[in-house]
Structure formats: structure tokens, C-alpha cells
N, C-alpha and C positions, 0 to 999 in steps of 0.2 A: 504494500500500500504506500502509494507517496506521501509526505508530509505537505499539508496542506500551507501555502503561505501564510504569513501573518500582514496585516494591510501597514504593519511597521518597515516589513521585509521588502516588499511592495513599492512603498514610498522609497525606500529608500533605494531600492535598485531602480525608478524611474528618476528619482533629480539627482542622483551623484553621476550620470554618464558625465564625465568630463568637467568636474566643479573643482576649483582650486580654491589652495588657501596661499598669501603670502609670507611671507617670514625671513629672517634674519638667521645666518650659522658663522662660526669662527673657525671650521674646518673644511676641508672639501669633502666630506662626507656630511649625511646628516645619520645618527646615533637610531638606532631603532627605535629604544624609548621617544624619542624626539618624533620620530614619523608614525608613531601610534600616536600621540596625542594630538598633532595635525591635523593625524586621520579621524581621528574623536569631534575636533572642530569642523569640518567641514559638516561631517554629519548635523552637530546639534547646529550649525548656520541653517542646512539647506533640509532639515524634518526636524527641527526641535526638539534632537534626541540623540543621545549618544547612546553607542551599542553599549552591549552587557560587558562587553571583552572585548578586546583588539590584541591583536597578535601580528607581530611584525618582526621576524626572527632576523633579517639580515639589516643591516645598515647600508643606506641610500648616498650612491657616491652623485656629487654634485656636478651635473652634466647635461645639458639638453637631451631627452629621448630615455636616461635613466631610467629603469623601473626596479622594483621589489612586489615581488605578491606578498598580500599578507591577506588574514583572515578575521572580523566580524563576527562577535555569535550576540545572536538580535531570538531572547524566546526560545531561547534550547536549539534555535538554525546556526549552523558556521556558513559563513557565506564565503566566498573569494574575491578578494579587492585585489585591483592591480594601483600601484601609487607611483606615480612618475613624475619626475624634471619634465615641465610642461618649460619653463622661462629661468634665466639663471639673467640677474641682474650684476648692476655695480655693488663692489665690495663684497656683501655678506648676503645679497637680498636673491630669494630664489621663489617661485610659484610652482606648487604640487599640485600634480590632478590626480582625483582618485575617482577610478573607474571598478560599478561595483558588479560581480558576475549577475547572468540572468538567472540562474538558478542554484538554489543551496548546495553546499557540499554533501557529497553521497552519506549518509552516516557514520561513522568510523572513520572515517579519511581526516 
């Protein structure tokens, strides 16, 4: 039996295709913790809500087209976000986009 969406899961797999947040870093990478929390604002910006959990096990080297998948669990769903160097500014300044998958991770995975 599929696991039925949540309209939490929903929303937020239809307004995160492609929402960035901007920010400041002192490294050419950004810290994993750092790109889970990013990933936490974007969300409570764009549905007024941050997941249960964020997981973002690699750290995101500062680069145009960079990505990291990380994972979401929104109501017992893990979902798959892809989060990327959309813009890398002057100094320190860079924009993430996080794109969130169409469908929940299979259970166990």
C-alpha cells in the first residue's frame, strides 16, 4: 500500500521547485549543519513550516551548479531535496536552491 501524502508534503514539494535563500560563509564550502538550517528557512519562508528533520550529511563546496542531496522527514515521510549553488556572489555572499523530490523516499531507504 502507498503512503498517502500529507497536504504538508504537498505544499511543500509544489513551492520549493527552485526557491533560494541568501547568505553569507567565511569558507569555500558551506558546513552541512549550515545547509540544513538554510534548508529549514527556505521551507518555513515558502509553507510556514519547517520539516521534522533535515539531514544533510555532506558539506556544500561553494561553486555555481554545486549540489548535495539531503533528506526532509515532514509526518513520518523522508523526502529527497537536492540543494545547490544557484549564485555565488562578492566576498562571502552565495544563493541556495532547494529542489524538493516528487515523491517520498521508499520506506527504509
Amino acid at each position: 500500500m502507498r503512503p498517502v501524502l500529507t497536504p504538508v508534503v504537498l505544499a511543500v514539494t509544489a513551492l520549493l521547485a527552485g526557491c533560494s535563500v541568501h547568505a553569507n560563509i567565511d569558507t569555500k564550502f558551506v558546513p552541512s549543519d549550515e545547509v540544513e538550517k538554510k534548508t529549514e528557512e527556505v521551507l518555513v519562508q515558502e509553507v510556514g513550516q519547517a520539516p521534522d528533520a533535515t539531514d544533510c550529511p555532506d558539506d556544500l563546496p561553494v561553486r555555481v551548479g554545486a549540489d548535495v542531496r539531503c533528506t526532509i522527514t515532514v509526518n513520518d515521510q523522508r523526502i529527497g531535496v537536492t540543494v545547490s549553488v544557484a549564485k555565488v556572489g562578492k566576498g562571502t555572499d552565495y544563493t541556495l536552491s532547494v529542489e524538493v523530490d516528487d515523491e517520498p523516499l521508499p520506506a527504509g531507504s
